[in-house]
C-alpha positions in Angstrom: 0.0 0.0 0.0 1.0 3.6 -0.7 -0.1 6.9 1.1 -3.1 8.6 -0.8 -1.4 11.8 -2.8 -4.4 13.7 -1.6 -5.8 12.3 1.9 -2.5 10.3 3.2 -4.2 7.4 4.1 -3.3 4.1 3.0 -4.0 2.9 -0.6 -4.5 -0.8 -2.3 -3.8 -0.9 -6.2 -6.9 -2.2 -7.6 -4.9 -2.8 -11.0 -1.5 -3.2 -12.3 -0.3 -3.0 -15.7 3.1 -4.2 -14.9 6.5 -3.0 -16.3 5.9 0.2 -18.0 8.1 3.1 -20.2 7.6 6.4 -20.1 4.4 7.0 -22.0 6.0 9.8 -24.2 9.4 8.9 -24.1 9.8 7.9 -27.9 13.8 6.5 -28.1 16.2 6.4 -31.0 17.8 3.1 -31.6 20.7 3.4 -29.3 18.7 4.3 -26.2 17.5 0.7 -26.0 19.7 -0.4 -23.0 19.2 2.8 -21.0 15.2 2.8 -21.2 13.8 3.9 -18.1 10.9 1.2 -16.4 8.3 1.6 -13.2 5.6 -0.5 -12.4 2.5 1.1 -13.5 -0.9 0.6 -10.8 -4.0 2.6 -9.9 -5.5 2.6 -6.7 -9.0 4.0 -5.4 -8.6 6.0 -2.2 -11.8 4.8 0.2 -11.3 8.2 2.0 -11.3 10.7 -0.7 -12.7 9.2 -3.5 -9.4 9.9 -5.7 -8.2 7.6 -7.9 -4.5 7.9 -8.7 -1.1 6.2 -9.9 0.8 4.5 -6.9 4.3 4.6 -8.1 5.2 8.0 -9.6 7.5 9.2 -12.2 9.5 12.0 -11.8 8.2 15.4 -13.3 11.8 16.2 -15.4 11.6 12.1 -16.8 8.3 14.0 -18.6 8.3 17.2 -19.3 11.4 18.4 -20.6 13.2 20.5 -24.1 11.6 17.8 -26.5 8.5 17.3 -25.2 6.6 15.8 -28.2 3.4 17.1 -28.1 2.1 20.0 -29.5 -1.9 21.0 -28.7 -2.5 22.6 -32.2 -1.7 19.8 -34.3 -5.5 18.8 -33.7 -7.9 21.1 -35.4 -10.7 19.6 -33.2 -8.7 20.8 -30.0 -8.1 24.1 -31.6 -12.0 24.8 -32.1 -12.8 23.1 -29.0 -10.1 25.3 -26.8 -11.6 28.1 -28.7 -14.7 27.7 -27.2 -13.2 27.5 -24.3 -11.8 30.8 -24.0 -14.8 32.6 -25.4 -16.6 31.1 -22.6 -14.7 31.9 -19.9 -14.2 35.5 -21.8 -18.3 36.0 -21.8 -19.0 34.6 -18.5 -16.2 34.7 -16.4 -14.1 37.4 -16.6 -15.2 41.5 -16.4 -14.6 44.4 -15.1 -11.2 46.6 -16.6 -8.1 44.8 -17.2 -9.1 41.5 -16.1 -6.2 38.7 -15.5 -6.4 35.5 -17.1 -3.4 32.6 -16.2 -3.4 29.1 -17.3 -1.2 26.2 -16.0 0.4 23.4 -18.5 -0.7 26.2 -21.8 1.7 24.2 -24.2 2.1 26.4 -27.3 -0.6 28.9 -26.5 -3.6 26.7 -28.4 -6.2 28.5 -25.8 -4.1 31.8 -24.8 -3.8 32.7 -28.1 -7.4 33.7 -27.7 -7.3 35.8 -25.0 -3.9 37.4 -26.4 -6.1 38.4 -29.6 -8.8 40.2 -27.4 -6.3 42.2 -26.3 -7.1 41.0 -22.3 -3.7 40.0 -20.1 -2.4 36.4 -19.9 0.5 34.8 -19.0 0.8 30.5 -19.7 2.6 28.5 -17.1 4.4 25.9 -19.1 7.3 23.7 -18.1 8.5 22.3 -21.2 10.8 24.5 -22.5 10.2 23.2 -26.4 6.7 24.4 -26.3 6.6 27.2 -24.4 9.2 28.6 -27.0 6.3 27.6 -30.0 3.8 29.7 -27.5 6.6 32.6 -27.0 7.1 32.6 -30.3 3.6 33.4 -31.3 3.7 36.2 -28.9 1.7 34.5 -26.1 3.4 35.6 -22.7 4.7 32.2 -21.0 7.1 31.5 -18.7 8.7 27.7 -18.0 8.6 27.4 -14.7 6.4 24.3 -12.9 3.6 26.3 -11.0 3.7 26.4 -6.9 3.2 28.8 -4.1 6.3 30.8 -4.6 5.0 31.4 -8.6 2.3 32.4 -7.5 3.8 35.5 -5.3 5.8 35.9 -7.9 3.3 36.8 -10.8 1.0 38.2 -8.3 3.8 41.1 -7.3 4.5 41.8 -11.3 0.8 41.4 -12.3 -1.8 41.3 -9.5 -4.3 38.9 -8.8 -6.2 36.6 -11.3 -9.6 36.6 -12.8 -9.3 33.1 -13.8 -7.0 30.3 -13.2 -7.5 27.7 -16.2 -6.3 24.3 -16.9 -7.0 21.7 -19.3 -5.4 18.8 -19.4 -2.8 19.5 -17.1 -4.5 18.9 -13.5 -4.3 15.3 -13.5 -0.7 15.1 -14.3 0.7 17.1 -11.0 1.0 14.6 -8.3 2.0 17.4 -6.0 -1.7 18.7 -6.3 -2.0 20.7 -2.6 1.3 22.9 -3.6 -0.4 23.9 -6.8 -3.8 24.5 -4.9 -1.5 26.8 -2.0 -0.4 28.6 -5.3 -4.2 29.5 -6.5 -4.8 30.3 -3.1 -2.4 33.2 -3.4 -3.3 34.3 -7.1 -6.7 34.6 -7.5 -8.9 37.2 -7.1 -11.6 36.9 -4.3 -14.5 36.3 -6.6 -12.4 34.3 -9.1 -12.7 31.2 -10.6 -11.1 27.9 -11.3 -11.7 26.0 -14.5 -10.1 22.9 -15.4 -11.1 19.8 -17.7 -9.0 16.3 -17.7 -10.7 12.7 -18.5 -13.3 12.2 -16.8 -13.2 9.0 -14.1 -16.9 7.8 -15.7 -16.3 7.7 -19.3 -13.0 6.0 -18.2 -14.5 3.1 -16.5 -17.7 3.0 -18.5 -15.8 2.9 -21.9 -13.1 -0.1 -20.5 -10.6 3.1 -21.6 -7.7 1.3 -19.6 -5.2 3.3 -22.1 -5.6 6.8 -20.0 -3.8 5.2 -17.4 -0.3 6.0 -17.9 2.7 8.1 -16.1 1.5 11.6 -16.6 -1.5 11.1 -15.5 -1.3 10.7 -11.6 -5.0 11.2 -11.0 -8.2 10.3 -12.6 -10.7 12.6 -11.3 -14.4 12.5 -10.4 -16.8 15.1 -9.0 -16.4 13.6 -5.6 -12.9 13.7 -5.4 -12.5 17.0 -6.9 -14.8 18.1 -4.2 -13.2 17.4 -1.5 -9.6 18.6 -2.7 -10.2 21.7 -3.3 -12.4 21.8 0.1 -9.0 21.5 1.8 -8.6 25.2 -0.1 -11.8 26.8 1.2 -13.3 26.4 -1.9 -16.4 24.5 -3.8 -17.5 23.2 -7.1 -19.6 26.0 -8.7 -21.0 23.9 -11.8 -19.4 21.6 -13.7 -19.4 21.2 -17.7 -19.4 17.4 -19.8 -17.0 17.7 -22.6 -16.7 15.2 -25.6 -13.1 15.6 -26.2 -10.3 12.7 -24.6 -12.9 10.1 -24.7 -15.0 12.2 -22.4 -14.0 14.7 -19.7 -15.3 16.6 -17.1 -14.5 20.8 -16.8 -15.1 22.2 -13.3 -15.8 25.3 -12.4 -14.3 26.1 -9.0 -14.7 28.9 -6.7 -14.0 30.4 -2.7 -16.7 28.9 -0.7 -20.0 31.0 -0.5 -18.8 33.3 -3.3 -20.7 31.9 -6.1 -23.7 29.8 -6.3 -23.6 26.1 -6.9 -25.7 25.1 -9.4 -27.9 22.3 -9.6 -25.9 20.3 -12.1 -23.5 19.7 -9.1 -25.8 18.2 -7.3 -27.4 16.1 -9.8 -23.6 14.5 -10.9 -23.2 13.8 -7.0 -26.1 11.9 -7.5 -25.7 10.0 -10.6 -21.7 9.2 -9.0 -22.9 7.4 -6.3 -25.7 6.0 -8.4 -22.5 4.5 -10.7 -20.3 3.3 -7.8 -17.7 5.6 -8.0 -17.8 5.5 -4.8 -17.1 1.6 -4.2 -14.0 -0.3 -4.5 -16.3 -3.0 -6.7 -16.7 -1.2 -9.7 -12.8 -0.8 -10.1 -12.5 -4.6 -9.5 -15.1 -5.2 -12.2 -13.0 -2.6 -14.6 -9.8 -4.8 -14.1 -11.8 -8.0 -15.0 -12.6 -6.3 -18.1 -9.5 -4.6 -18.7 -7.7 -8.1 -18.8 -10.6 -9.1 -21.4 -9.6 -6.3 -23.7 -6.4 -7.3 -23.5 -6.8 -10.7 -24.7 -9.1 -9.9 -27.0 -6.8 -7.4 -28.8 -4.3 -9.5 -28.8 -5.6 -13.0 -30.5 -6.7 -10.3 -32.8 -3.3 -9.4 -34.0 -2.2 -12.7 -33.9 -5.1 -14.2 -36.4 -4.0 -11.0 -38.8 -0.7 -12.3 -39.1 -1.5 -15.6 -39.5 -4.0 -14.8 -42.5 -0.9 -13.0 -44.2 -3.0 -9.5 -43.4 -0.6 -6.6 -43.3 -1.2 -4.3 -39.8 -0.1 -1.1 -39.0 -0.6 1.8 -35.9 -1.9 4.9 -36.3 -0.8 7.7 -33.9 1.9 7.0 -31.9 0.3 8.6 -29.0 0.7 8.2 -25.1 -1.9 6.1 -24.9 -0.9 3.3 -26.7 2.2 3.0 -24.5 -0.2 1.6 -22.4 -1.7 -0.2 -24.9 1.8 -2.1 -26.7 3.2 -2.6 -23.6 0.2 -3.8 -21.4 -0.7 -6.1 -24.3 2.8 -7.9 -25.0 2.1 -6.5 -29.0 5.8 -6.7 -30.7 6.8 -5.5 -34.3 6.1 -9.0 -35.2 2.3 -8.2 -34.8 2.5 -4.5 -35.6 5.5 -3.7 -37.7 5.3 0.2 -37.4 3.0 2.9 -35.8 2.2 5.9 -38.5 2.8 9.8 -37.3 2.6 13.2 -38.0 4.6 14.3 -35.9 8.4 15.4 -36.6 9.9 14.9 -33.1 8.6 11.4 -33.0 9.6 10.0 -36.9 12.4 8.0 -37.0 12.1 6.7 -33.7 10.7 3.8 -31.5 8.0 3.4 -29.2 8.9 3.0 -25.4 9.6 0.0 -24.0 8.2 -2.2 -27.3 10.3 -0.7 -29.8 8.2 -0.9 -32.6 9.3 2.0 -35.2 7.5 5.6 -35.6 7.0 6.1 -39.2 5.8 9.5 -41.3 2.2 10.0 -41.8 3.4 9.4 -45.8 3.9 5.6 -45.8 0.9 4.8 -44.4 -0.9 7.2 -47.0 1.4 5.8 -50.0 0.8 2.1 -49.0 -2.5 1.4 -47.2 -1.9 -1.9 -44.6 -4.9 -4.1 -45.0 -5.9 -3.8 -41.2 -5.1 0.0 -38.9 -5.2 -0.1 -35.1 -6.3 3.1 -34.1 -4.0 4.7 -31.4 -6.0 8.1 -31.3 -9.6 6.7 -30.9 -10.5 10.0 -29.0 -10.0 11.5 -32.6 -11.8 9.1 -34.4 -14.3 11.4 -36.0 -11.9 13.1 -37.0 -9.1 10.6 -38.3 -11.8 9.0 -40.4 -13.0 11.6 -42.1 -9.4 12.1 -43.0 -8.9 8.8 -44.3 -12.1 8.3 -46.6 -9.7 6.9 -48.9 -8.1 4.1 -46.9 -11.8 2.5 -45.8 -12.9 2.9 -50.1 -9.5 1.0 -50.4 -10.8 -2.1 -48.1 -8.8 -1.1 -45.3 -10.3 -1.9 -42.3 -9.6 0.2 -38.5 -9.2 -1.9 -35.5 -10.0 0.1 -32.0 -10.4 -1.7 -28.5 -12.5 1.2 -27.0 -15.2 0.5 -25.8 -14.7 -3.0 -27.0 -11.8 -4.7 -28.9 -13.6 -4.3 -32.8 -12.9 -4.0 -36.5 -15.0 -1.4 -38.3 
């Protein structure tokens, strides 16, 4: 057992997915030997209601220079982060000169926004690689990792905050109090809090074992989220479904008493408990059907190979670190993983080595059968690739079940 990250109090994995890489750490052919491994588990805190990683990774093993993931290389995440910021600029943010930070702001996708309208920013973001993209744009960013003394810091050169935003980014600090002392400090007495990461539902609901990897330290639900940022003297306001990463969850955070809760609060306190997120039983179930998914997947593989069937990834994303490695998949069953993105081409996928290809050869050549990596996209990855299903080519996704469509 492991002391809760939130709570302290003892917890019991409820799943382990065994030797694990670092999800984004994408290795050239000579880093083989010196790979870096951790045992990756999830345990549900009885206390708190948080679910989280028991072994942790250290922060600079993640997010570093060559971080390899830029936000805007999804047009659906630019429209949707878009929306985002014209929300919180309609509704809430006012008054003159109003304030706006946001923690983990990679290359300025959403700050770009607020930069446009003319209203103050500044994006916390500690990989230096894409905070230089955001810079570059003219978004105002700093690379620092966000804490209390941060927080004094900005608050002395810019004053207090309208709005502290985050998406994405919550569920990857494991050190979640220090950054919580740090809003304490910047925001404004009637400000607000609004972050979005997946949401602990859709995870479980949709068998969507493949969240669960390094960066991700928590996996949040209204309940848990509650009583975190009670600890701050504050509340869950409302709270906001969002149909991006499979399904997550934005909250709208406040001080306590400043704001009205509304009744959609209430009604997903409800429907939680009403889903068991609240017993250690429905986590239990989840690993039962984890291990199906797994099996599943991979006697599907196998029977493409033995038909002759050529097989190839698409997206080499974080995810399917989980995925390769959890499932035993080798470049016997899947000889290379299709990408678009530069910093990842030419390389291999952590701990299974299985080679990261251009976007080009899987366009120039279409494989027979395509496991889809980015299954959160798939609306939009289909659409793209009209002409690989009019060629017979078939996708392969294991969310919510292992099928070929």
């Amino acid at each position: 057992m492991k002391p809760c990250l939130i709570c302290s109090q003892d917890v019991e994995p409820f799943i382990s997915f065994g030797r694990m890489p670092i999800a984004n750490g994408f290795l050239e052919a000579g880093d083989f030997a010196d790979e870096y491994f951790f045992e990756l588990r999830a345990g549900f805190c009885e206390r708190c209601r948080m679910v989280q990683l028991t072994e942790l990774v250290d922060r600079e093993r993640m997010f570093h220079d060559n971080y390899p993931f830029f936000s805007s290389t999804s047009t659906r995440m630019a429209i949707h982060f878009e929306s985002f910021a014209h929300e919180v600029i309609s509704r809430r943010i006012g008054g003159d000169d109003p304030f706006v930070v946001e923690i983990g702001s990679n290359d300025g996708i959403m700050l770009r926004h607020f930069a446009s309208a003319g209203i103050r920013h500044l994006g916390i973001e500690p990989s230096a690689n894409v905070a230089a993209a955001a810079q570059a744009k003219g978004i105002r960013t700093v690379c620092r990792f966000f804490d209390a003394e941060l927080a004094r810091e900005i608050v002395a050169e810019h004053g207090q905050a309208d709005a502290f935003l985050g998406a994405n980014v919550m569920c990857h600090i494991p050190y979640l109090h220090s950054v919580l002392e740090g809003i304490e400090i910047l925001l404004k007495p009637s400000g607000h809090v609004l972050f979005e990461d997946p949401y602990l539902a859709d995870i479980i609901a949709k068998t969507a074992y493949d969240q669960i990897y390094d960066e991700h330290a928590f996996y949040f639900s209204l309940a848990s989220v509650q009583y975190l940022f009670s600890r701050h003297g504050m509340e869950v306001v409302d709270i906001q479904p969002q149909n991006v990463h499979g399904g997550s969850m934005r909250y709208v955070i406040a001080r306590r008493g400043v704001h009205p809760v509304s009744a959609a609060v209430r009604f997903l306190a409800d429907k939680e408990k009403a889903q068991g997120l609240d017993r250690r039983v429905t986590f239990n179930d989840f690993r039962v059907r984890v291990e199906r998914s797994r099996d599943e997947l991979l006697s599907l593989l196998r029977k493409i190979k033995k038909e002759g069937k050529s097989v190839a990834g698409y997206a080499a994303t974080s995810k399917s670190t989980t995925v390769l490695n959890y499932c035993g998949i080798t470049p016997e069953l899947l000889p290379y993983i299709c990408d678009t993105t530069p910093l990842k081409q030419g390389r291999f996928s952590p701990g299974m080595h299985i080679p990261i290809r251009p976007y080009e050869e899987f366009k120039n050549r279409f494989p027979d059968y395509a496991l889809l990596f980015g299954w959160n996209h798939a609306e939009e990855i289909m659409a793209k690739e009209e002409a690989f299903v009019a060629g017979g080519g078939k996708w392969i996704l294991y969310v919510p079940e292992v099928h070929i469509q």
